[in-house]
Backbone bond lengths (Angstrom), bond angles and torsions (degrees), N, CA, C in turn:
res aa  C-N    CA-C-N  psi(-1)  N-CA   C-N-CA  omega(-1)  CA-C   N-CA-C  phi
1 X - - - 1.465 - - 1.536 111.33 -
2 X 1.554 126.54 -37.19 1.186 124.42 -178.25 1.444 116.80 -96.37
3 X 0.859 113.17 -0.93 1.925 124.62 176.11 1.785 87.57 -101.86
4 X 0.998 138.60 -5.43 1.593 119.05 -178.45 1.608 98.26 -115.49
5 X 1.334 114.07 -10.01 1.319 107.83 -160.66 1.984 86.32 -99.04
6 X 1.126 89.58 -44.01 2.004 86.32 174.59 1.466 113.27 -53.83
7 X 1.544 110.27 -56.69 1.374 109.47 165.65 1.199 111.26 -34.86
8 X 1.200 148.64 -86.01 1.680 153.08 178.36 0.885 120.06 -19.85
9 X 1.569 120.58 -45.40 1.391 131.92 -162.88 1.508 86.62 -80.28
10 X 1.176 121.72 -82.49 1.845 143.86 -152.91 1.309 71.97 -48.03
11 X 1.461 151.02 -101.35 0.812 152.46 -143.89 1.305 124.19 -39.50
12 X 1.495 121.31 -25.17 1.337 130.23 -179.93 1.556 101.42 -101.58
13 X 1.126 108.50 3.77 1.887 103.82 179.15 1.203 102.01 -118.97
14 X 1.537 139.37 -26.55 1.579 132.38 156.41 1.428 112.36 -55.38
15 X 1.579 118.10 -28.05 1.475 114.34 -158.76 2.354 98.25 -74.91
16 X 1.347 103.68 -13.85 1.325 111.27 -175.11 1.716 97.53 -135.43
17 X 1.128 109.71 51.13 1.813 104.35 -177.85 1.370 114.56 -75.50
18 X 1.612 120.47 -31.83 1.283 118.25 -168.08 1.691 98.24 -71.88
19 X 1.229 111.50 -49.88 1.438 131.55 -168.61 1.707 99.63 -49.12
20 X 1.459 112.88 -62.29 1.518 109.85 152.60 1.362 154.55 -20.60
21 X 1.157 81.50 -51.30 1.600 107.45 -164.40 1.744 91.78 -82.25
22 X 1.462 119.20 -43.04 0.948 119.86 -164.09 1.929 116.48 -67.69
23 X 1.642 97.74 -38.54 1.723 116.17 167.41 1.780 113.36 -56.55
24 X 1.316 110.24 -42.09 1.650 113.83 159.76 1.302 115.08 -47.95
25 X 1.450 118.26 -64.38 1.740 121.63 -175.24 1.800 104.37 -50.74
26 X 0.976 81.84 -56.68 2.342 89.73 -179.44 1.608 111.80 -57.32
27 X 1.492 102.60 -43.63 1.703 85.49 -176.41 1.662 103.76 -96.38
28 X 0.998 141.72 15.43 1.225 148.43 173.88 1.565 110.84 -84.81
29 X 1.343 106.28 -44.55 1.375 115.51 -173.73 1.786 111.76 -95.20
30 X 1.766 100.36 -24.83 1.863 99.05 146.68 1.907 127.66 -59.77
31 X 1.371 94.82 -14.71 1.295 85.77 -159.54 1.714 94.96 -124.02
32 X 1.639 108.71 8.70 1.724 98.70 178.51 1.504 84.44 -82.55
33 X 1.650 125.34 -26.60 1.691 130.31 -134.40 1.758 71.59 -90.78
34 X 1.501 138.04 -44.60 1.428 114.59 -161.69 1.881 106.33 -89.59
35 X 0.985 112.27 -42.06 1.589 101.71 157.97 1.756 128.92 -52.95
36 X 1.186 107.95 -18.38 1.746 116.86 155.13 1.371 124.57 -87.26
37 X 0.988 102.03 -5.04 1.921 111.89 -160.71 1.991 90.41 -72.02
38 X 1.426 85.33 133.11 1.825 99.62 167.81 1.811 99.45 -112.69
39 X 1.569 110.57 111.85 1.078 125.76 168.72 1.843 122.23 -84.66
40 X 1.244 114.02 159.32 1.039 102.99 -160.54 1.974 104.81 -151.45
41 X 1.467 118.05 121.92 1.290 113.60 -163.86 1.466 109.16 -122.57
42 X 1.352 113.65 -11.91 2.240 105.30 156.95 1.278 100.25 -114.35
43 X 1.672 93.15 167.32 1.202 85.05 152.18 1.397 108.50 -144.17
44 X 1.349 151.42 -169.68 1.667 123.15 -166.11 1.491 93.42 -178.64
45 X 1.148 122.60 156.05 1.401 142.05 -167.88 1.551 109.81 -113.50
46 X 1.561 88.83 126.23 1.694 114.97 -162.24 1.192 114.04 -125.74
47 X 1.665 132.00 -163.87 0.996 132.99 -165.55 1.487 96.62 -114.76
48 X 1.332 133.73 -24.82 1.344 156.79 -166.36 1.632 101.02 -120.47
49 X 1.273 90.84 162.15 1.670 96.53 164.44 1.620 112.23 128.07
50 X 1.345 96.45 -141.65 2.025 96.65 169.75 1.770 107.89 -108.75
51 X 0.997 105.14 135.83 1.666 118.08 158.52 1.196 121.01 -5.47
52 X 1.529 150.97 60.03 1.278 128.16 160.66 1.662 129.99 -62.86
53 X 1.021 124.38 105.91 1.515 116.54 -148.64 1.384 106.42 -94.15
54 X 1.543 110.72 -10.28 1.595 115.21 159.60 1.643 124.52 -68.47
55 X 1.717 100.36 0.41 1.046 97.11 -176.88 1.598 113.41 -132.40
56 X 1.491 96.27 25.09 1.595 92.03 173.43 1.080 123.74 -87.47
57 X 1.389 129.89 -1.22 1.339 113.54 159.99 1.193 127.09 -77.95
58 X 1.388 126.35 24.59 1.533 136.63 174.72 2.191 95.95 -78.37
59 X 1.184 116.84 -49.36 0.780 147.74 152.39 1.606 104.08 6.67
60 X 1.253 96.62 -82.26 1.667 113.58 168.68 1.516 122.89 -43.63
61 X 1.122 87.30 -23.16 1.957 107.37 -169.81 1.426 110.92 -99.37
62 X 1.346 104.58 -16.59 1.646 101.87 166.37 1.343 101.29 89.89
63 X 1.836 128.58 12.79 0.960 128.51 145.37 1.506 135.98 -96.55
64 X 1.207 110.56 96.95 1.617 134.24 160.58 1.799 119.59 -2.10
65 X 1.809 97.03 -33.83 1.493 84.89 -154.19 1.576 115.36 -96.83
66 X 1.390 105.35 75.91 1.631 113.18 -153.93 1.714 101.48 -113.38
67 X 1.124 127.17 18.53 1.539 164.14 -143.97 1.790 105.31 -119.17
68 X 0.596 122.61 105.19 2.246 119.20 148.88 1.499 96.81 -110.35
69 X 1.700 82.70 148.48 1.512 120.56 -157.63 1.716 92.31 -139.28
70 X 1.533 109.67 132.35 2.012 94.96 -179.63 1.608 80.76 -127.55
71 X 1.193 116.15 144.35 1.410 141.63 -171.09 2.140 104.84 -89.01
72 X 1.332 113.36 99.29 1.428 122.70 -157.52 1.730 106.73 -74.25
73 X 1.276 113.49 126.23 1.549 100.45 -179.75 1.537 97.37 -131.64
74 X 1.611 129.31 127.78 1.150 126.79 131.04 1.716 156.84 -66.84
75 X 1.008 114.41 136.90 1.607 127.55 -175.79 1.895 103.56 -79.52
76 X 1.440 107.32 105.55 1.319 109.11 173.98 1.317 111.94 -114.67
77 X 1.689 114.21 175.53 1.094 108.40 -166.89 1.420 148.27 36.43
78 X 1.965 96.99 54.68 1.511 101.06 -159.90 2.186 83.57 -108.75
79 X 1.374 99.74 143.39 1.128 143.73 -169.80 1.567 115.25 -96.61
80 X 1.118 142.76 158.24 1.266 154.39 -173.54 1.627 112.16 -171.33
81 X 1.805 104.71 100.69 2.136 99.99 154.47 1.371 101.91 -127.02
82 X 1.413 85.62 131.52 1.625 130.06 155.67 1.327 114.02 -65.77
83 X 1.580 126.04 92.61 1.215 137.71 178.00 1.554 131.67 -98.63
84 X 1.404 127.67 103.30 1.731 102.66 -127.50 2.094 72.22 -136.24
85 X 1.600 87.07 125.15 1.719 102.37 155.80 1.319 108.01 -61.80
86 X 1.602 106.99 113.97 1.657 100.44 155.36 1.456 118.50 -118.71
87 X 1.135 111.65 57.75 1.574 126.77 -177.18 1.703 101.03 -95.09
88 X 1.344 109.76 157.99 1.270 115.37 174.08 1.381 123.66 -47.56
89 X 1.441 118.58 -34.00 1.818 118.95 -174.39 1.391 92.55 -69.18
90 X 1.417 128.17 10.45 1.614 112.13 -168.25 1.892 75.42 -106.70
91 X 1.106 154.03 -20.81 1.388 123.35 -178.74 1.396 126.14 -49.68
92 X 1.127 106.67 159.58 2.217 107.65 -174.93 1.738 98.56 65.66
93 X 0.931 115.59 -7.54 1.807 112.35 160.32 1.475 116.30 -104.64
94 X 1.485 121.00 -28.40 1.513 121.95 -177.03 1.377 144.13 -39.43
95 X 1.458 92.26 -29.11 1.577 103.83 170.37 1.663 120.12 -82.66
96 X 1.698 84.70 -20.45 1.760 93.33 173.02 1.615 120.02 -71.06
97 X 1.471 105.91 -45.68 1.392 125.44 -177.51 1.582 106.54 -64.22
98 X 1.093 121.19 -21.53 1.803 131.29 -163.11 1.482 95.14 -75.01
99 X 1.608 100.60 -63.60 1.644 122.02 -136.42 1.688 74.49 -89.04
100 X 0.775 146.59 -54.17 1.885 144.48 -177.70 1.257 112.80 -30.98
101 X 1.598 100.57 -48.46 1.321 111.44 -151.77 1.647 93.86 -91.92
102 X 1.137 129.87 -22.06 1.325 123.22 171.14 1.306 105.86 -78.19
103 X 1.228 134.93 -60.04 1.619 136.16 -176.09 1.844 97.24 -36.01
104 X 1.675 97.44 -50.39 1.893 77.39 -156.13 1.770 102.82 -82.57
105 X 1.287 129.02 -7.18 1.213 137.25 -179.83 1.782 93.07 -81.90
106 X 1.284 143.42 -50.68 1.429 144.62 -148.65 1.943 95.51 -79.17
107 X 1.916 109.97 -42.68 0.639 84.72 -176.70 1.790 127.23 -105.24
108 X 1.595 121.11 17.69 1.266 115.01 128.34 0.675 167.76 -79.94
109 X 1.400 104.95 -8.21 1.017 145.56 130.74 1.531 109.47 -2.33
110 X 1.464 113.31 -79.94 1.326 136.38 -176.21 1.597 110.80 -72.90
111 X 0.837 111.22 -0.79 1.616 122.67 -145.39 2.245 83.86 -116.95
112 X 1.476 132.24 14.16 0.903 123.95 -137.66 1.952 126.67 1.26
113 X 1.342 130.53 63.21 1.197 136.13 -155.82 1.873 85.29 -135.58
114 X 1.647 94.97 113.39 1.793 92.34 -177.15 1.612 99.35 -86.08
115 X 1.663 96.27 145.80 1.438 102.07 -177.79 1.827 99.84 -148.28
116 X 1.171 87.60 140.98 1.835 104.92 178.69 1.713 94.28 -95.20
117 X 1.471 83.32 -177.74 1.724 98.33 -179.89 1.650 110.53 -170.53
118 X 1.723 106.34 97.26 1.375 116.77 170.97 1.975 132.95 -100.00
119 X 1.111 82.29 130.66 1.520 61.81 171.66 2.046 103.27 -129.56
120 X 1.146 115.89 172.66 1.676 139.19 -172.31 0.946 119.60 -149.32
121 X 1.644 104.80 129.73 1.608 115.82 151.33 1.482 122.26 -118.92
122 X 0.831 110.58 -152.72 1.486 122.30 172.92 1.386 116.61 -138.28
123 X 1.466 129.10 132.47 1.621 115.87 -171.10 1.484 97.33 -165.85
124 X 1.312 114.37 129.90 1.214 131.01 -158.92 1.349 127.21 21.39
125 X 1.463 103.96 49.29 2.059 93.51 -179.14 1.743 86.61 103.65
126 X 0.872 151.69 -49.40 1.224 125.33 163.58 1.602 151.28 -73.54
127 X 0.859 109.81 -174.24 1.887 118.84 -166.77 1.897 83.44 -128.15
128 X 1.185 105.30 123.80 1.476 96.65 156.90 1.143 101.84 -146.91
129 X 1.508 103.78 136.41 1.465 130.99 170.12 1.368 117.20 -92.76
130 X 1.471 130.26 130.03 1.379 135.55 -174.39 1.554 104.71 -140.25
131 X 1.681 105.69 122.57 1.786 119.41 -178.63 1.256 89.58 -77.20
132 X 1.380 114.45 124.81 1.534 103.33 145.49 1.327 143.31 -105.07
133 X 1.550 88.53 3.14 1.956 131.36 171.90 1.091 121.17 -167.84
134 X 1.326 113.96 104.40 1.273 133.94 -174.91 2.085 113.94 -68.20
135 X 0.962 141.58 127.41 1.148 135.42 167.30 1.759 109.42 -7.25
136 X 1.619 108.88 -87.85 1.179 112.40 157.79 1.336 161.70 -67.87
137 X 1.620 97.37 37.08 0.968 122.57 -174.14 1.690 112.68 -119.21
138 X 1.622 126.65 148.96 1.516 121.15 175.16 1.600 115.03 -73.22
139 X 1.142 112.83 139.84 2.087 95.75 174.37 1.219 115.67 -44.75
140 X 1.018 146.46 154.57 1.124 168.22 -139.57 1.860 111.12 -162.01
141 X 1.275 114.82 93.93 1.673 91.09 -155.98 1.540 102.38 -95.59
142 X 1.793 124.44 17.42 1.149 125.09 -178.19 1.755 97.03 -118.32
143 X 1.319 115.08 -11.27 1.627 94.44 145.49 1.598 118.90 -97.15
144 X 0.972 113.01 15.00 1.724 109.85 -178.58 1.986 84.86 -95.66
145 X 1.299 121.02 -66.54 1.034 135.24 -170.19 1.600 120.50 -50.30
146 X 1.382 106.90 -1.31 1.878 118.21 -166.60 1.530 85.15 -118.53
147 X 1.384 134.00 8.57 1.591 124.49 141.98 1.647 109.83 -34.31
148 X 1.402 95.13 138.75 1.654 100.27 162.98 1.509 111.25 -159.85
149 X 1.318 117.82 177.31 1.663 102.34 164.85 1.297 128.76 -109.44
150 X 1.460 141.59 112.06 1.181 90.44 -159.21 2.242 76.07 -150.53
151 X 1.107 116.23 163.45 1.473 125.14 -173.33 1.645 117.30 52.40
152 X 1.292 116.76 -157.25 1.843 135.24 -149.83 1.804 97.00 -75.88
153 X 1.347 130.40 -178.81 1.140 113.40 155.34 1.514 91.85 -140.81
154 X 1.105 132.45 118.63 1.685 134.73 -170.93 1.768 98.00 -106.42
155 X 1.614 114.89 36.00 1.481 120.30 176.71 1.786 129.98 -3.09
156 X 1.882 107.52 -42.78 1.445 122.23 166.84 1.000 110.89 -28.96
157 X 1.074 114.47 -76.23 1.648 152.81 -98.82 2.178 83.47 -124.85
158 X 1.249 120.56 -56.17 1.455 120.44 168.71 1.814 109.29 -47.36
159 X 1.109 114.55 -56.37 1.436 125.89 -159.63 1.600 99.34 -74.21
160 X 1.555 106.00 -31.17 1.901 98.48 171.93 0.926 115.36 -58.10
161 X 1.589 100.56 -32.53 2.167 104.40 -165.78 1.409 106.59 -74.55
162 X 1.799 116.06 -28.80 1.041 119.17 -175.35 1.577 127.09 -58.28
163 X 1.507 93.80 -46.52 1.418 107.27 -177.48 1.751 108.43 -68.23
164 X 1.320 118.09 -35.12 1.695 118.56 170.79 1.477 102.65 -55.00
165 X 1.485 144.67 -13.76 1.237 129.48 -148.14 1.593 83.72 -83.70
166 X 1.057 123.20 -52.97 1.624 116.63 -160.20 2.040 97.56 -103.52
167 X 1.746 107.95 156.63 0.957 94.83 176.11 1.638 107.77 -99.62
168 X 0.946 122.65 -16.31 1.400 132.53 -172.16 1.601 105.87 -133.42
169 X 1.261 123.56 149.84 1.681 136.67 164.81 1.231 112.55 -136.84
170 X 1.346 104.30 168.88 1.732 104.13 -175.07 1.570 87.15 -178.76
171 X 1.306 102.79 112.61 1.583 110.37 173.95 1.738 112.09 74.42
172 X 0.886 106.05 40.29 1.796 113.89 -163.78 1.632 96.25 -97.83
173 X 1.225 102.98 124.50 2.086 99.36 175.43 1.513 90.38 -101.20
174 X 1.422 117.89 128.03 1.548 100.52 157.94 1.470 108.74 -123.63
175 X 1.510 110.52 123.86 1.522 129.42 -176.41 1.648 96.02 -109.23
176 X 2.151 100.34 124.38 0.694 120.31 152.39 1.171 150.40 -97.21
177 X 1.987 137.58 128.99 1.435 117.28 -175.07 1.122 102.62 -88.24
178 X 1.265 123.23 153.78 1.480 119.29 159.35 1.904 118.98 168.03
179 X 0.734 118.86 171.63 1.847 113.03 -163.23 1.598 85.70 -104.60
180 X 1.275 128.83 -15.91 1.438 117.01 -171.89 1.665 100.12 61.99
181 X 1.226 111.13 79.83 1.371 116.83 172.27 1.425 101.38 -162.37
182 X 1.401 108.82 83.34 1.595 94.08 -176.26 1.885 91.31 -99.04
183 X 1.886 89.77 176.47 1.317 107.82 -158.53 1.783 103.45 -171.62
184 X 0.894 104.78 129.55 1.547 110.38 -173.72 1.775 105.64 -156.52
185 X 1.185 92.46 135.09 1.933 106.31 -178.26 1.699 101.00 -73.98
186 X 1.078 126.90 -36.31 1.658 150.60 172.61 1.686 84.64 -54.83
187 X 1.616 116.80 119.80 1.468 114.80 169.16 1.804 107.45 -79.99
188 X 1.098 102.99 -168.33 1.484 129.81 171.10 1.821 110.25 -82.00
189 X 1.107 145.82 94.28 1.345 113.03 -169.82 1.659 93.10 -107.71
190 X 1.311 83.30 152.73 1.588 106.40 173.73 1.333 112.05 -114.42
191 X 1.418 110.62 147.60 1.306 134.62 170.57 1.734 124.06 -34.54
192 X 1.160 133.42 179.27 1.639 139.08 -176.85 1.726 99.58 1.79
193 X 1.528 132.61 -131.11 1.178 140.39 167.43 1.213 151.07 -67.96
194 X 1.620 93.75 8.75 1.431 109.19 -165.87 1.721 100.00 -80.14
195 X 1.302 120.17 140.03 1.499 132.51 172.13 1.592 113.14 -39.06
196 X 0.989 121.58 114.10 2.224 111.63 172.71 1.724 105.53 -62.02
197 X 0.826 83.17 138.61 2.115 79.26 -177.94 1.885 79.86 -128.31
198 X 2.114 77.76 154.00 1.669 97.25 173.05 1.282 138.78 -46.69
199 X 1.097 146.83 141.72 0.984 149.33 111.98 1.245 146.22 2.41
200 X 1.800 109.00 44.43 1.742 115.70 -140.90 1.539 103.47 -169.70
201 X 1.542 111.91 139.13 1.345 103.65 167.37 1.648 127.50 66.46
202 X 0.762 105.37 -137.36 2.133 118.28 -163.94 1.764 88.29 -69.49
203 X 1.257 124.14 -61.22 1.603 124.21 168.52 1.396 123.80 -36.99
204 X 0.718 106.84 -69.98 1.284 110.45 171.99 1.473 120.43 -59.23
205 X 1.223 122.80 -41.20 0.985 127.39 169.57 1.909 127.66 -49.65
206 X 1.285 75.47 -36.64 1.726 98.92 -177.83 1.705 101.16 -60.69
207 X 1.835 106.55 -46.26 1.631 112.30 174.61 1.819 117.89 -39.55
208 X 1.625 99.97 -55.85 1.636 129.80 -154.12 1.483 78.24 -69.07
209 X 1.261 142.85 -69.27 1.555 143.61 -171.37 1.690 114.98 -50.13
210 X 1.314 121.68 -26.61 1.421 108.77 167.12 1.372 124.37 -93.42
211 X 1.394 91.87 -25.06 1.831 89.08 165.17 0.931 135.73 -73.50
212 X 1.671 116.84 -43.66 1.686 120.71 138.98 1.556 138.67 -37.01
213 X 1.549 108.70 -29.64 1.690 121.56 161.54 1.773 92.05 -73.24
214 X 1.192 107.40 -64.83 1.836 97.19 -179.26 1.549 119.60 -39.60
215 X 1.237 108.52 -51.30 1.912 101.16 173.35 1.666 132.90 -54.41
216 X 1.555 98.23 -18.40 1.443 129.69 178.43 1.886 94.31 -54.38
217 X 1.539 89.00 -78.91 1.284 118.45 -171.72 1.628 91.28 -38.74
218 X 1.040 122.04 -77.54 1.472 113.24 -167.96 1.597 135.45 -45.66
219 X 1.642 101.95 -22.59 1.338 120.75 171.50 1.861 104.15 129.18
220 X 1.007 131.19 -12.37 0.881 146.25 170.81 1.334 123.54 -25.55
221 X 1.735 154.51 64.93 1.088 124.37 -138.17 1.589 91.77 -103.17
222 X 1.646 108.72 129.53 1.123 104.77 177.89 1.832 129.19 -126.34
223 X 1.394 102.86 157.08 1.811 88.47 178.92 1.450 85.01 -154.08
224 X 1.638 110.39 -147.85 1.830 110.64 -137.90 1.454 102.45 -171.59
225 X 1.289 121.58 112.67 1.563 114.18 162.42 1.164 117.03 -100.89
226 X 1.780 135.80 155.82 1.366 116.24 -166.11 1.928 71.07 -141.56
227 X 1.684 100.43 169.61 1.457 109.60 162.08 1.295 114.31 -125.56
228 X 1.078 124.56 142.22 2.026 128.24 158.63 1.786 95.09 77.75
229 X 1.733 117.85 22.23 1.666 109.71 170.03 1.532 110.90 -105.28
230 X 1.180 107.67 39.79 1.654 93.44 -179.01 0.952 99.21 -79.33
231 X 1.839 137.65 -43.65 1.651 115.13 -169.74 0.793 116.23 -99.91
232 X 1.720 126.08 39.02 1.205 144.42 -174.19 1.431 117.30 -82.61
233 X 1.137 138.49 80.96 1.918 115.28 -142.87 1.610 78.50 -102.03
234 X 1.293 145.66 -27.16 1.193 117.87 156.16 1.775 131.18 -40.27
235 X 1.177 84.53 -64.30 1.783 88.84 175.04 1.792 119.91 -61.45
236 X 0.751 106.72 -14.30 1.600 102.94 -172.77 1.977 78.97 -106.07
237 X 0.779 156.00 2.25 1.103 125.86 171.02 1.509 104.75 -90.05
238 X 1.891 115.71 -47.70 1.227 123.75 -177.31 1.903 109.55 -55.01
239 X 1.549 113.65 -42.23 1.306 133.59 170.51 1.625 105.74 -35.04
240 X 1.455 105.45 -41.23 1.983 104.41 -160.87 1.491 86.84 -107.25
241 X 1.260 136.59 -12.52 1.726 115.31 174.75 1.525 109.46 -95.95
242 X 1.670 100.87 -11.67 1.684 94.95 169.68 1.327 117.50 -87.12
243 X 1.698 113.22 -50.91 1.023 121.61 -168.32 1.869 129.76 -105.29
244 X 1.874 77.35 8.91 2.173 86.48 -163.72 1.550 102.58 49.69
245 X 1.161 122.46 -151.49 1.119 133.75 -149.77 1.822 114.82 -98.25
246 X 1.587 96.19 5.34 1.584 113.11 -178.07 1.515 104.22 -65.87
247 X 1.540 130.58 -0.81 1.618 118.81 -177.07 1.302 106.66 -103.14
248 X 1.313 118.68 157.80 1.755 130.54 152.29 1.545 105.38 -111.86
249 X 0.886 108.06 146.26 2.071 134.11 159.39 1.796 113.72 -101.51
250 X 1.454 109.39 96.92 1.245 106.52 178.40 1.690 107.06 -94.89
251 X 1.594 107.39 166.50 1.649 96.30 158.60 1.273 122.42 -90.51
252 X 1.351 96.47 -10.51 1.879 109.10 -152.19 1.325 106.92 -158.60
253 X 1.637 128.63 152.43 1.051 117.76 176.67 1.247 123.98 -89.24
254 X 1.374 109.02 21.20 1.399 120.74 154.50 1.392 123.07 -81.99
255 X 0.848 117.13 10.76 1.605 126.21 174.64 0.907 115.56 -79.37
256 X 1.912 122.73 -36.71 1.100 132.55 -144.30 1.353 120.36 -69.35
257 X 1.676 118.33 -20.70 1.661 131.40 -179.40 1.492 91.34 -53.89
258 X 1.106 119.71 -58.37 1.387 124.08 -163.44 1.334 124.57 -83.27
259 X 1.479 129.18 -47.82 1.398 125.46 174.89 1.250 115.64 -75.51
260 X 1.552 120.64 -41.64 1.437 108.96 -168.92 1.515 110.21 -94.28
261 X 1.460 132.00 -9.59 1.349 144.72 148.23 2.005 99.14 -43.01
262 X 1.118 129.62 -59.14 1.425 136.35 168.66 0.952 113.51 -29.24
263 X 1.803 107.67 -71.60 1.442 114.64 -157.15 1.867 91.99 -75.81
264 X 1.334 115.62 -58.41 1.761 101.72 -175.41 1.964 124.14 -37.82
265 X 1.240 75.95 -25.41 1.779 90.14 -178.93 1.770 106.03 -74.69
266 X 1.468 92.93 -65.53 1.904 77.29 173.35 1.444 124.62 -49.47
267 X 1.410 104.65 -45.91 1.665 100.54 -176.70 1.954 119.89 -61.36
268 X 1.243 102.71 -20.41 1.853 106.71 176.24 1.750 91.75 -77.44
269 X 1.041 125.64 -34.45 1.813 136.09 -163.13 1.966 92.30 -56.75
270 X 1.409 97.73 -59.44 1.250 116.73 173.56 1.685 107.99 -58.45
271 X 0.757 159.02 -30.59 1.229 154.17 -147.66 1.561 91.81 -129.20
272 X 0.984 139.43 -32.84 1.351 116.59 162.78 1.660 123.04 -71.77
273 X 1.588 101.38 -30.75 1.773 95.78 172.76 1.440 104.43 -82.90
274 X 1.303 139.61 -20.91 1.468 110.76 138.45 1.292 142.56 -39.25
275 X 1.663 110.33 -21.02 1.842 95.02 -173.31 1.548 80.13 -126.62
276 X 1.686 126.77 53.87 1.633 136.02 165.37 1.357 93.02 56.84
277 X 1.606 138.35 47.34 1.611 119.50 169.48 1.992 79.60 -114.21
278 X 1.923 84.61 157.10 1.512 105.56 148.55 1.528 118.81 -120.27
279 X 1.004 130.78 172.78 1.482 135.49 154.56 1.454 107.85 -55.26
């Protein structure tokens, strides 16, 4: 199963390698420029500095301080996981989710920006979690490429395990793949007499939304790429009550220079006016 599923993948990413290769070089060098970026949140009037020209008539007055000066702060130790549905509703998307997930891992890869790479299903009563790049680990593009889809996706219940993986974060982006369609044979059970209902839809959904508000809470900054949901008016509705406006919908993983370069950019935007930075 995983030697045919690499085959597929590799095979569907040589068949467009230049085209590839080329979205790596662009978002690599978007994302060396935001892992270098010196942000900056006063700014204050000095004797030195840049030109304020509203203030040269101090000048005349024999005051000096006709100068702004902005006080430079960097964002360290910023983090990146790749959290990838590998449940069956992910088939006829797999080659998308594979080849994505290597482009944006290859090129922060390069970008020195450490990034993991998980994916989950669900299969008989379980939650299983599988690294397919560990922080400290090199890419590996035949475990990125041994993605497949295959059983339940009980999404909750994945994202709890997720958040136990680390005990502490600080600057953590977590980008999720997934159609937002969870589904699990395992019901919902409820308390004293109340009926257990499925594992499906608006219910479930309701689960995937507090655990994702829970990762918030923890520091977690999170958003979501989906493929082939633009005329999905289901999914883009569930997309903006989970994630507000933190998702993109690509067709292709050629999109990725551009949409997910966006969305990574807002989410550092956010994380600097958390620690008082602006652009």
């Amino acid at each position: 199963m995983l030697e045919k599923a690499i085959a597929k993948n590799k095979k569907k990413y040589y068949s467009k390698k230049s085209q590839y290769d080329f979205e790596i070089r662009k978002l690599s060098k978007s994302f060396r420029k935001i892992n270098n970026n010196i942000s900056y949140d006063d700014t204050y009037i000095s004797k030195i500095g840049r030109l304020n020209p509203k203030l040269s008539y101090r000048a005349i007055l024999n005051n000096g301080d006709i100068f702004e000066r902005k006080d430079y702060k960097r964002i360290n130790s910023l983090s990146v996981d790749l959290i990838l549905d590998s449940s069956a509703s992910m088939i006829g998307m797999e080659n998308d989710i594979a080849i994505s997930a290597y482009i944006l891992a290859k090129s922060l890869e390069l970008s020195n920006i450490k990034i993991r790479i998980i994916s989950y299903l669900s299969y008989d009563y379980y939650t299983i979690i599988n690294i397919l790049k560990d922080f400290d680990e090199s890419l590996d593009s035949n475990k990125v490429f041994s993605y497949h889809g295959r059983g339940f996706n009980r999404d909750s219940t994945a994202f709890k395990a997720y958040r136990s993986m680390d005990k502490k974060v600080s600057n953590r982006i977590s980008i999720f793949m997934s159609d937002l369609n969870p589904s699990d044979l395992k019901p919902i059970y409820k308390k004293g007499l109340r009926r257990n209902i499925s594992y499906e839809k608006d219910e479930a959904l309701k689960l995937v939304k507090k655990e994702i508000n829970e990762l918030r809470i923890r520091g977690y900054r999170t958003s979501l790429i989906s493929f082939r949901q633009k005329n999905n008016v289901n999914f883009i509705k569930n997309a903006k009550d989970i994630f507000f406006n933190d998702f993109a919908i690509l067709k292709s993983p050629s999109m990725l220079s551009t949409k997910a370069s966006i969305l990574i950019k807002k989410t550092i935007k956010k994380i600097q006016r958390k620690n008082g930075d602006t652009f």
